[in-house]
N, C-alpha and C positions, 0 to 999 in steps of 0.2 A: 712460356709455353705451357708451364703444367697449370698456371692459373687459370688457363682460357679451356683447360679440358671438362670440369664438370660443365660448360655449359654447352659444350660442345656436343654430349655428351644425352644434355638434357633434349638439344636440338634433334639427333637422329632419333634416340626413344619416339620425340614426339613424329618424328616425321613417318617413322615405323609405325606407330598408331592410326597416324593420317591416312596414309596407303591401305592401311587394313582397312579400315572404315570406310574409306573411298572402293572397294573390294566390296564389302559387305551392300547385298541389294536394301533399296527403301523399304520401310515397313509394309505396302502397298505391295511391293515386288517378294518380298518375303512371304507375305501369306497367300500369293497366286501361287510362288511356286509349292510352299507345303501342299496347300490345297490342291497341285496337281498331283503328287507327291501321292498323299492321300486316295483319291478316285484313279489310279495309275495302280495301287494296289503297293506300291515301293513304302511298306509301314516301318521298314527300323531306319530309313534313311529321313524320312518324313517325323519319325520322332528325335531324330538327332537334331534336323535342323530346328526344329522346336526349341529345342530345348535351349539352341544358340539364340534363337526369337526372345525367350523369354530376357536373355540377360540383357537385352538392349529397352526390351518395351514390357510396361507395366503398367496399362492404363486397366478399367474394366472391359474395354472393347478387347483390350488382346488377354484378358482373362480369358473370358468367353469364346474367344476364338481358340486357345488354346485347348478348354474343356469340351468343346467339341471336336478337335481335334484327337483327344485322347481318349477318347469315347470311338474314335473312327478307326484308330491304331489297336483297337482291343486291348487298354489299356483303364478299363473304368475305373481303376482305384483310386489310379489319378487326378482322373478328371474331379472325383466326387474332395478329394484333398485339392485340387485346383481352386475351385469353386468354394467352398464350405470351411477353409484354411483363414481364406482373405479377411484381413481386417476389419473391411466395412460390407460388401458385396451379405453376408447369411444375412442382416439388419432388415435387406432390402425386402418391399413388399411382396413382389413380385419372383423372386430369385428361387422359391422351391417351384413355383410353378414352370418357372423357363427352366428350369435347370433336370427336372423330370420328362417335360417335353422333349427336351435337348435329347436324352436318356431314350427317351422310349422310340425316337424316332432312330438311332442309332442298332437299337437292338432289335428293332421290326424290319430293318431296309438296311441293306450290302452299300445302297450309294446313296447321291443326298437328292438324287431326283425322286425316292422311294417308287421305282421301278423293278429293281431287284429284290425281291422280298423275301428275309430270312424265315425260318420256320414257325417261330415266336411270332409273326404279324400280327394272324388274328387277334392274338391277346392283347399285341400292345394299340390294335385298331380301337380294339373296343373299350380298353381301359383309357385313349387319349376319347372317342368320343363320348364317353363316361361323361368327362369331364366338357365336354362341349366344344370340341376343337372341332371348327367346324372344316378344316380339308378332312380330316378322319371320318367325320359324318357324310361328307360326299363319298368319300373312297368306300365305305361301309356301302353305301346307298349302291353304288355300282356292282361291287361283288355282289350284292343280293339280286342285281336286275340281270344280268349275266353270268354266273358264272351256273354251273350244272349242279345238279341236286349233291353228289359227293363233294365238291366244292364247298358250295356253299355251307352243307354243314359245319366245316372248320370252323364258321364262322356265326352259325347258329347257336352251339353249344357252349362257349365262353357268354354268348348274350345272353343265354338264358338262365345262367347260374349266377351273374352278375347279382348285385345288390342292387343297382338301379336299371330302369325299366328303359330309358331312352334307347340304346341301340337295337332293345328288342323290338323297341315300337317300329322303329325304322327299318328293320329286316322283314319286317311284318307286312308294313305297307310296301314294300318292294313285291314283295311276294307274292300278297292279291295280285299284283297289277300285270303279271306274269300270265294268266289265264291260263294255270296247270296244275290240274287238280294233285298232286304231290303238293304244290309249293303251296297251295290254299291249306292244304290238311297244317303244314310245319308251319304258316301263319295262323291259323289256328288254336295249336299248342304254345305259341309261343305268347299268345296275347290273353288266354283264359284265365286269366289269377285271383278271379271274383269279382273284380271289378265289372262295369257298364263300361259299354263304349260302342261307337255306334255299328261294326259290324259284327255284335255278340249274338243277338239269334242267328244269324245265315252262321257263323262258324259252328255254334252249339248244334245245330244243325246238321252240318257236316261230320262231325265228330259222333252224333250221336250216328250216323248210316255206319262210318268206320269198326266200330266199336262193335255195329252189329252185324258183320261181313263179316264170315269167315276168312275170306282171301285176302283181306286186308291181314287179318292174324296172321295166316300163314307166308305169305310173302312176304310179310312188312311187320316182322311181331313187333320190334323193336318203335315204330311208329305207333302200333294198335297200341300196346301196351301203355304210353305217355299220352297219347288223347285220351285213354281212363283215367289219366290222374288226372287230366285237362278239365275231364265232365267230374269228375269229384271237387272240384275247384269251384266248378261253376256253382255245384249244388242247386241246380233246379228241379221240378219234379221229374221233368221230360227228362233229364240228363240219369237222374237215379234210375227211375223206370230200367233205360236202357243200362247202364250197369248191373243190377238187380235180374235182368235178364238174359244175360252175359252171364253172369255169376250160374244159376239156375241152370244152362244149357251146358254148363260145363262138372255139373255136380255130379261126381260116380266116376270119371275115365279113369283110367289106371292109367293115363299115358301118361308121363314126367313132364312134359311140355303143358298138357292141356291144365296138369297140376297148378304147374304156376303161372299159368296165364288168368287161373282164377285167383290164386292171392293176388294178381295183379287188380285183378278186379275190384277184389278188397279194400285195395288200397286205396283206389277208386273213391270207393264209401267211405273209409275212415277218412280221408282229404277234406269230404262233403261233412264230417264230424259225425258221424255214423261209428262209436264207438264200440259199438258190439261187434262189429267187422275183427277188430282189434284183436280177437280174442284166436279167430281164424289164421292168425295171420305171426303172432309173437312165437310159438314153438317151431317155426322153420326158421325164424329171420337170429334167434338168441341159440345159434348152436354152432360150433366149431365147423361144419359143413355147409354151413347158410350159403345158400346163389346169392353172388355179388346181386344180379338184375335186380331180384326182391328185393335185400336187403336197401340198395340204393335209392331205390322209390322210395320206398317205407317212411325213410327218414326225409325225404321230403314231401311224402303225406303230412308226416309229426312235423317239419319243419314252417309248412302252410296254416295248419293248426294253430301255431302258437303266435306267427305274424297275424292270423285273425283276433290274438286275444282270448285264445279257449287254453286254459290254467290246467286241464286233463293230460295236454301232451306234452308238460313238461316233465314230469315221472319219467314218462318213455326217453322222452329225448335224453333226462337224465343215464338212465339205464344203455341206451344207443353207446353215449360215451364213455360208460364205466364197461364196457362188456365187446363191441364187436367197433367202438371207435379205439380200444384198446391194443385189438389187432392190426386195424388197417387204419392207418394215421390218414388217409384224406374224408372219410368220414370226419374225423371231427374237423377240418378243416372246414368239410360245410356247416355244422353247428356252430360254428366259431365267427363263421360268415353271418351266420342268419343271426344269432345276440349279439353279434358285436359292430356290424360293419351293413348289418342292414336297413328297413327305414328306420327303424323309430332306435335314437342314444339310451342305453341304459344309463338312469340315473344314479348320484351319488349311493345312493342304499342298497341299488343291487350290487356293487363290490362287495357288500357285507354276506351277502349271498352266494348264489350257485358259480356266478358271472364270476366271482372271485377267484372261485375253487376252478373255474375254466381256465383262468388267467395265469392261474400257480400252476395248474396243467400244462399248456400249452407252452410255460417259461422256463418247462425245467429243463437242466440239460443234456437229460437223455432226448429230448424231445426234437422231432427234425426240425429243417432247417424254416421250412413253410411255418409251421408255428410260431415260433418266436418273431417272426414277421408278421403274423397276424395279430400278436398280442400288443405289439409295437407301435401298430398301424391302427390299434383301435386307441390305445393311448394319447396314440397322434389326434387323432380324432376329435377323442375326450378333452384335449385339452391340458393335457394333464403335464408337469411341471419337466422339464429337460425330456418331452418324448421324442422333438424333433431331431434332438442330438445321437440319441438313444438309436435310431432307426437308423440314422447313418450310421452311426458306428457298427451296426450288422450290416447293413451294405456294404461298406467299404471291406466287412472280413469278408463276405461273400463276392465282393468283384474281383479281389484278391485271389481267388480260387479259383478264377476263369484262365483255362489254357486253350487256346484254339485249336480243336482238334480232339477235345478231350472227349470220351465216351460220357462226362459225368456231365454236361454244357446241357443239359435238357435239365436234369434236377435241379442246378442250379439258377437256372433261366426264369423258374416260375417264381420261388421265392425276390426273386431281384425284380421282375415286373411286378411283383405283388408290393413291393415296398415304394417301387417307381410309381406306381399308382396311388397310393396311401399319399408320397407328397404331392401328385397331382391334384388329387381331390379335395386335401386337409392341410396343404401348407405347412 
């Protein structure tokens, strides 16, 4: 009898296992249910049964299924060690591209029909049509044809600060087509950048009436004020003219407003490389008191300046960042944008340069969290030796730091899109 008990023995183990397994649903039925699990909103029972997912299957399909699964539980650390862990899966060609996607569509949209849209949309709209994703480019196309002037701008001002031009092109044409004179003025400003294109007189045009309307300033300063930088972009004579006398109409008021509505003006000209403007304009923008408004143009007057290749406005820009990008850290985050992440790759010699001293900037570790995401992301870029590793390893600390709920989910949200996008665009 006692001889016949180890296989006895061995027999119930196994049978024990059978029933289990016979219990346990097909991998087909395991991912219906996480997946309802998941849109049902039930995330710690959806991450449990995952986690039983995982010990049975381990192909790349239930990689992927799992890292977007763990991306949907608010669990990004995971998913980014899911994905970027695996032995063969980082190799693959394609894998930062899907796996950023994966990324950005989870943190723009509550479900996976992207009908519920979290607050971060806009951004991750425009940084997946950045990259040419073309439902992002219809969805972009519809909020520009629909939705109301406060709307839409959500979705204006991330396109316009972008490094590349496509979504502005296409909020732009949405715009015209609208037949309202509001959305023609913000298609306007948003496609002026000196280039040609074929509806540049009718906008310049229109920009140039704005510009010289009162009621447009005073209603709308915020509009008036960017179609001046718009016609200083253009630099044509008709565009100067009218800033020139804007400028002039405004000379003498003691009023604080009409003050800086003329530096805005200014800045207008200096954009157009009108560098004596400059001069009106540095003793309010370099002082402990400077209006943000001013200052922020300013630096995208010197920002425009220096994408055209005029070598004067990098002094300033210089100065911007040692003096009032010193203060408010997303100032250099637009500098940092425009050399490092905009058209044209700094090449091997400018590291020996300013671009270096930007680099050592933005990586030190007093520095927030959006910098060293920018420096990582231009690295990525560049090309340059273990960056893509680099950038994950700041992602993965900063997913790590996401508590739902948390009041801190908005600072941390842009740094993580901003790095989501760098492996969208650079692989």
């Amino acid at each position: 009898m006692s001889r016949l008990l180890p296989p006895l023995l061995v027999a119930l183990v196994l049978a024990v296992v059978g029933v289990r397994y016979a219990q346990e649903p097909s991998r087909a039925e395991a991912r219906e249910q996480i997946a309802g699990l998941v849109q049902g909103g039930v995330l710690d029972e959806a991450s449990e049964r995952l986690e039983r997912y995982l010990t049975r299957y381990d192909d790349e399909a239930d990689i992927w299924f799992a890292t977007w699964v763990w991306f949907r539980v608010r669990q990004p650390h995971r998913a980014i060690s899911q994905i970027w862990d695996h032995p063969t899966i980082p190799a693959q060609a394609d894998t930062a591209r899907r796996f950023a996607e994966t990324a950005l569509y989870a943190v723009g949209w509550e479900d996976e029909a992207r009908v519920d849209a979290t607050l971060q949309e806009p951004f991750t709209l425009v940084a997946l049509a950045e990259g040419e994703n073309r439902w992002a480019e219809g969805r972009l196309r519809q909020h520009a044809r629909g939705l109301d002037l406060m709307g839409a701008t959500s979705y204006f001002f991330p396109a316009y600060r972008r490094a590349t031009r496509g979504p502005m092109g296409m909020i732009a044409e949405e715009f015209r087509a609208r037949g309202d004179e509001r959305f023609e003025v913000a298609a306007a400003i948003g496609s002026m950048f000196g280039q040609d294109y074929p509806e540049v007189a009718a906008d310049e045009a229109l920009l140039i009436e704005v510009v010289g309307d009162d009621k447009w300033r005073r209603s709308f300063r915020d509009v008036w004020c960017v179609s001046a930088l718009a016609l200083g972009r253009r630099a044509s004579p008709a565009g100067l003219a009218a800033l020139e006398k804007a400028a002039a109409e405004l000379e003498g008021s003691v009023n604080e407003l009409d003050q800086q509505d003329q530096q805005l003006v200014y800045i207008g000209l200096l954009a157009a490389g009108r560098f004596e403007a400059n001069e009106k304009i540095v003793s309010s923008v370099f002082t402990e008191d400077a209006v943000m408004t001013v200052t922020v143009w300013y630096l995208e007057a010197l920002i425009h300046r220096y994408l055209q290749g005029d070598a004067r406005s990098e002094l300033w820009l210089r100065r911007m960042w040692e003096g009032p990008g010193r203060r408010y850290g997303g100032l250099r985050g637009r500098v940092a944008r425009a050399f490092l992440l905009q058209d044209k790759v700094p090449d091997d010699d400018a590291l020996d340069t300013w671009v270096g001293r930007m680099l050592h900037d933005l990586e030190d570790p007093q520095a927030p969290l959006i910098s060293h995401v920018l420096a990582r992301s231009f690295r990525l870029r560049k090309g340059l030796p273990d960056a893509r590793a680099q950038l994950l390893e700041l992602l993965k600390d900063i997913a790590e730091r996401f508590r739902p709920g948390d009041a801190k989910i908005a600072e941390l949200s842009e740094p993580f899109i901003e790095g989501l996008r760098a492996l969208y665009l650079y692989g």
